[in-house]
Phi, psi and omega in degrees: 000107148347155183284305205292336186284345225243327147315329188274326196236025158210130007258152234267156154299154147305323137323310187295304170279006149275356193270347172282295190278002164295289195296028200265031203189143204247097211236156146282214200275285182309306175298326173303329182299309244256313186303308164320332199268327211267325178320314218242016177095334206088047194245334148257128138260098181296148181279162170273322176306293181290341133357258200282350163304291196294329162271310153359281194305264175001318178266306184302350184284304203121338208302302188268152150201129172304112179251338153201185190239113196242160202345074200026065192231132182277123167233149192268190162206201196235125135295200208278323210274326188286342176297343193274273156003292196294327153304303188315309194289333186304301169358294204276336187282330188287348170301302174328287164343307175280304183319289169333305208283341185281001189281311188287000000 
C-alpha cells in the first residue's frame, strides 16, 4: 500500500468502510444505500452524492473496480488493495474496542 492510499484511507470514513465492506460482494450505488441502511438499523443513509463521490474517488484509487453493468446500474467489487485498506480499518475499530471495553 502506497503513502497517498494509506494517508487517504486509513483510517477510513465511516462511508467510506461501509461502502468496502458492502462490497466484498459485487453490488451498485442503490444496493449499497439500501444494505447500509439495513446493516445500521436505518441509522445510516448514505446520500447519492456522496455515494457516487466516494465511489468514484475509490475506483480512480484503485480500492474498487467496476466489473459489469446489470440495468444500467454499475456494479462494482472490492479489490486486492481495497481488501487490504479494509483490514487495516476492521483492525483498527476492534483495537477501539477493546480499549472501551477494557475501561468498563
Amino acid at each position: 500500500m502506497d503513502a497517498h492510499t494509506r494517508k487517504v484511507y486509513v483510517p477510513m470514513t465511516e462511508t467510506g468502510f461501509y461502502i468496502l465492506f458492502c462490497l466484498q460482494t459485487p453490488n451498485h450505488g442503490y444496493g449499497i444505500v439500501q444494505r447500509v441502511e439495513k446493516l445500521t438499523d436505518g441509522e445510516i443513509r448514505l446520500a447519492p452524492g456522496t455515494m457516487y463521490g466516494t465511489l468514484s474517488k475509490m475506483e480512480k484509487d484503485g480500492i474498487i473496480r467496476f466489473v459489469r453493468e446489470e440495468d444500467k446500474r454499475k456494479i462494482y467489487e472490492i479489490t486486492e488493495l481495497g481488501t487490504e485498506v479494509l483490514q487495516l480499518e476492521k483492525k483498527r475499530i476492534r483495537r477501539l474496542y477493546r480499549t472501551i471495553q477494557e475501561e468498563n
